[in-house]
N, C-alpha and C positions, 0 to 999 in steps of 0.2 A: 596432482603433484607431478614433480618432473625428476625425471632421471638421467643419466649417460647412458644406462642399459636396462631394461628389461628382459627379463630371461622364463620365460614360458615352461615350464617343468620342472619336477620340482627329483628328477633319479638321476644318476647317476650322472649323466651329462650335465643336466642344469644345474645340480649343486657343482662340479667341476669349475664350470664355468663358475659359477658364482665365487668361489673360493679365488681361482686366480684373475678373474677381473678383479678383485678387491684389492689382490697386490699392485695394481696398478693406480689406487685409487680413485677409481671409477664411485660413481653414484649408483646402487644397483638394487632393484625390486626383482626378485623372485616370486612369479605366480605359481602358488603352489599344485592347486587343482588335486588330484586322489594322489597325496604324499610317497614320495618314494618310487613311484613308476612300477614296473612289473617286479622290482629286484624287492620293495617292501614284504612281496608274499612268496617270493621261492624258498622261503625255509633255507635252511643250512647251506652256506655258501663255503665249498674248504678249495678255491683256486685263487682268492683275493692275495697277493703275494704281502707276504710280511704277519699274516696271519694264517695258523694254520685251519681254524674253523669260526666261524662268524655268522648269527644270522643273518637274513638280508635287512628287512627292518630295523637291526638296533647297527649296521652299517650305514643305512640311510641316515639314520639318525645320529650318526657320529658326525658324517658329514654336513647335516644341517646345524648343528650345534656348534661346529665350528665355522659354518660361514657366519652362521648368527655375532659368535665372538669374535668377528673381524668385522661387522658391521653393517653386514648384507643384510636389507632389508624383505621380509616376507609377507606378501598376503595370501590368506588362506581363500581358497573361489576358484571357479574355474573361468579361464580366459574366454568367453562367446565372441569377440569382434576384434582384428586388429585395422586400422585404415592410416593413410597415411599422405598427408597436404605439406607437399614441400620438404620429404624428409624428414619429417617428424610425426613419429609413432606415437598415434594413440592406442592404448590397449583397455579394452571395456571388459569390469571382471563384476558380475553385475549392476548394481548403479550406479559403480564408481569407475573414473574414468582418472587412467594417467598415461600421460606422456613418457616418450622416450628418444633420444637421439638415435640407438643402436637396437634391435631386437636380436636374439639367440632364439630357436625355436629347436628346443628340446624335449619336445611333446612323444616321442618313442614309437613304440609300433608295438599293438597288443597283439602276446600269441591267442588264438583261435582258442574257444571253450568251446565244447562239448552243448552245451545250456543244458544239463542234466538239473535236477533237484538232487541238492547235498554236495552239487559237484564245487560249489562255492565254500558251504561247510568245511568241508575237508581239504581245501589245499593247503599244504605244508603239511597236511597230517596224513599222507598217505597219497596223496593226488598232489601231482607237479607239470611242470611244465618248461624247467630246463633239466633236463639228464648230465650236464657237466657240474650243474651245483648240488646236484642232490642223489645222481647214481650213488658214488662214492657209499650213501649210506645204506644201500641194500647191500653190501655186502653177505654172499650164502642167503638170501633171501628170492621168492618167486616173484616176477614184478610183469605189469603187463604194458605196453607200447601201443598208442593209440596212432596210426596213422596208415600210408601208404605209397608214401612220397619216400625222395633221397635222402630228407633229414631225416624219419624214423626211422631207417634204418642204420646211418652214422650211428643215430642214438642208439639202437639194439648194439653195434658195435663196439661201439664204447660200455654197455652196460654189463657187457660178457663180461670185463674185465673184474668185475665184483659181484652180479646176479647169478645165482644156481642156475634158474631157469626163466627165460625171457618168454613170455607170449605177444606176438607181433598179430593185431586185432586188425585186421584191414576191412574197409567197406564192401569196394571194387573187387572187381576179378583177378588182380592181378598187383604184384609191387612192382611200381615203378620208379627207380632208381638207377644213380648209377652203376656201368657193369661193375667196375672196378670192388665199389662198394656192395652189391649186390653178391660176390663173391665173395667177397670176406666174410660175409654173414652166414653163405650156405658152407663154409669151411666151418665154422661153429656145430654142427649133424645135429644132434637132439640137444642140446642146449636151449633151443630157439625150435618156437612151434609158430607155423605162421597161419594165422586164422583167415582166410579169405571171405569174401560176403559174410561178413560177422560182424555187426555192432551191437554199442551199449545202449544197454534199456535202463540199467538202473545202476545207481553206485551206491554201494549198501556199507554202513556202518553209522555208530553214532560217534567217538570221540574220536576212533583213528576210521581208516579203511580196512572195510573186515571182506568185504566180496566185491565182485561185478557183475549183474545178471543183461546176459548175451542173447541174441539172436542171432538165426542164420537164414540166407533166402533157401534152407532146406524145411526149415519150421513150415508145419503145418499150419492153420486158423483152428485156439481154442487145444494144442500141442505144450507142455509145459515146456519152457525156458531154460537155457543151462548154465547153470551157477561156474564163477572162475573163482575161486580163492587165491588171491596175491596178497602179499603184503604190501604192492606199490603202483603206482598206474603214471605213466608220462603219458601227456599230452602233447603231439606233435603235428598239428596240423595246420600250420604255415600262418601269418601275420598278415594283419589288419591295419594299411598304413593310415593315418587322417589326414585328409586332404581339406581341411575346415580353410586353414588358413594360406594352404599356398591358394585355392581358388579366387581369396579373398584380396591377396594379394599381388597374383599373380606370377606366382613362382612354378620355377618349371618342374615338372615331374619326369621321371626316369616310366618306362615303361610297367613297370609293377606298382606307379603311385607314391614313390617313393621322391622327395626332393633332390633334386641335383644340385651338386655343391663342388666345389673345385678345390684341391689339398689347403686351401686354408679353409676351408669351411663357408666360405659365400656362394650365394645364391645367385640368381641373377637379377635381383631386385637390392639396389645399393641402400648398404645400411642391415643388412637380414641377413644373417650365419641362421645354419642349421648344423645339429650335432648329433651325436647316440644312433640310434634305432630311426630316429626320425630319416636318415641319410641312406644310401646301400651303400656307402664309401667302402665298406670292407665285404661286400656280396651278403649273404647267408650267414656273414659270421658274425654273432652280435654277442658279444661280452659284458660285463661290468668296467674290465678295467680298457677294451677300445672307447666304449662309450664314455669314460671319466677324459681317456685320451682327446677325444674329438672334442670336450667340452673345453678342455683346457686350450685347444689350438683356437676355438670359434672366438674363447676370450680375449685371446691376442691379438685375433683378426678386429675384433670390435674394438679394442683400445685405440688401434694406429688407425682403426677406420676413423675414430672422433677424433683424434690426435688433427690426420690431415684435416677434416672435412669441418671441424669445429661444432658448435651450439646449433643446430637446425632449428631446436625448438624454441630457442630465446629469437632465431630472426622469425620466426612464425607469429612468436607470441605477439613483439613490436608491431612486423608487418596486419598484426589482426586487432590491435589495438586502435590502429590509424584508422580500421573502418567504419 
């Protein structure tokens, strides 16, 4: 089957995009792949403007139900192959194969897990992985900060503002971070206990998060382990961009793996926006509602790119008919 657009993800950016390319009446297939992106599992979302508290999931899911009611079409699969003969996108979602004049690659960038056991169990129930959608609800609560970088400790900082007590779990010998931010944190005194050479062994609970069991490189062999009691645990240890498709494509990467794209969202392979998390357009700072933003610009970008450049795929189809 053929489209104007194909749009590769199915969170925040690629439903954006889906919605306002539809305003333009575009022809448009959404591959859905694991629905909703990382924003279906972060639990409680209360910075979405216009709503005070909203899960992530039944937000995703406001926005696919309304692209659905404008008539964006979805397949459920994950995208394995995109190639491309003359401008015209094929995209392989397993053994079905469709065409596109335009592709969005709003595939996101996953934060870093742990691979613990239960650590999947429990996300949104005690284990997270953004501190701006989900601090807010430790309020007078003990919560612990998984990381050792600049973001975990923005994240401690940010988490003062409603955590009693913060534990910053580090691997390494040391945080490192910026000064700037690195001082605002040690202005916090006992607020905030920073754990060095300390990781997780285990994350213990069955419906919510009831403990964390710790090591330290002072633990002996066959020495018992020391139990943390929080009520909350972030996860901050930095994102995993996918490179499936710019290799395939040939699109360029930014230095961290990330797709470069210029304030409209194109790539340097004509005909291919990239949006969300998939981009570093905005550095380290990856939102719900920048990602909705980029999605919405990539769609514009896509409209006026088919507008100029016309049917790629109907001269592909004739031209491959003749052979």
């Amino acid at each position: 089957m053929k489209y104007d657009l194909i749009i590769i993800g199915s969170g925040a950016a690629g439903l954006s995009a889906a919605i306002y390319a539809k305003r333009y009446k575009m022809e448009i297939l959404v591959v859905q792949g694991e629905f909703g992106g990382e924003t279906a599992t972060a639990g409680k979302i209360e910075n979405w403007p216009g709503t005070k508290s909203i899960d992530g999931l039944e937000l995703m899911q406001e926005m696919r139900e309304q692209a659905k009611g404008d008539g964006v079409t979805f397949e459920k699969g994950k995208a394995e192959k995109i190639t491309s003969d003359g401008n015209c996108f094929v995209v392989t979602v397993g053994e079905k194969e469709f065409q596109g004049n335009t592709v969005i690659l709003a595939i996101g960038s996953q934060r870093r897990h742990l691979g613990l056991p239960n650590e999947k169990e429990l996300t949104g129930k005690g284990v997270h992985y953004c501190v701006t959608c989900d601090g807010p609800v430790y309020n007078g609560k003990k919560v612990a900060m998984i990381g050792g970088g600049d973001s975990s400790v923005k994240g401690v900082n940010f988490l003062a503002e409603y955590a009693e007590k913060i534990y910053l779990i580090v691997r390494g010998k040391e945080v490192l971070a910026e000064p700037v931010n690195l001082e605002k944190m040690k202005k916090l005194g006992d607020k905030v206990e920073v754990l060095l050479e300390h990781e997780i062994k285990e994350i213990v609970g069955e419906k919510f998060l009831e403990k964390l069991v710790l090591s330290s490189s002072n633990h002996k062999p066959g020495e018992e382990l020391d139990d943390l009691v929080v009520d909350g645990m972030f996860v901050e240890i930095g994102f995993d961009p996918d490179r499936t498709f710019a290799e395939q494509l040939g699109i360029e990467l930014d230095e961290q793996g990330y797709m470069k794209v210029d304030n409209f969202m194109k790539t340097n392979v004509p005909g291919v926006f990239a949006a969300g998390d998939a981009t570093s357009h905005f550095g380290r700072f990856k939102q719900d509602i920048t990602a909705s933003a980029l999605g919405a610009v990539a769609a514009t970008s896509s409209y006026e790119y088919y507008q100029t450049k016309g049917d790629f795929c109907e001269l592909h189809g004739k031209v491959s008919d003749t052979k």
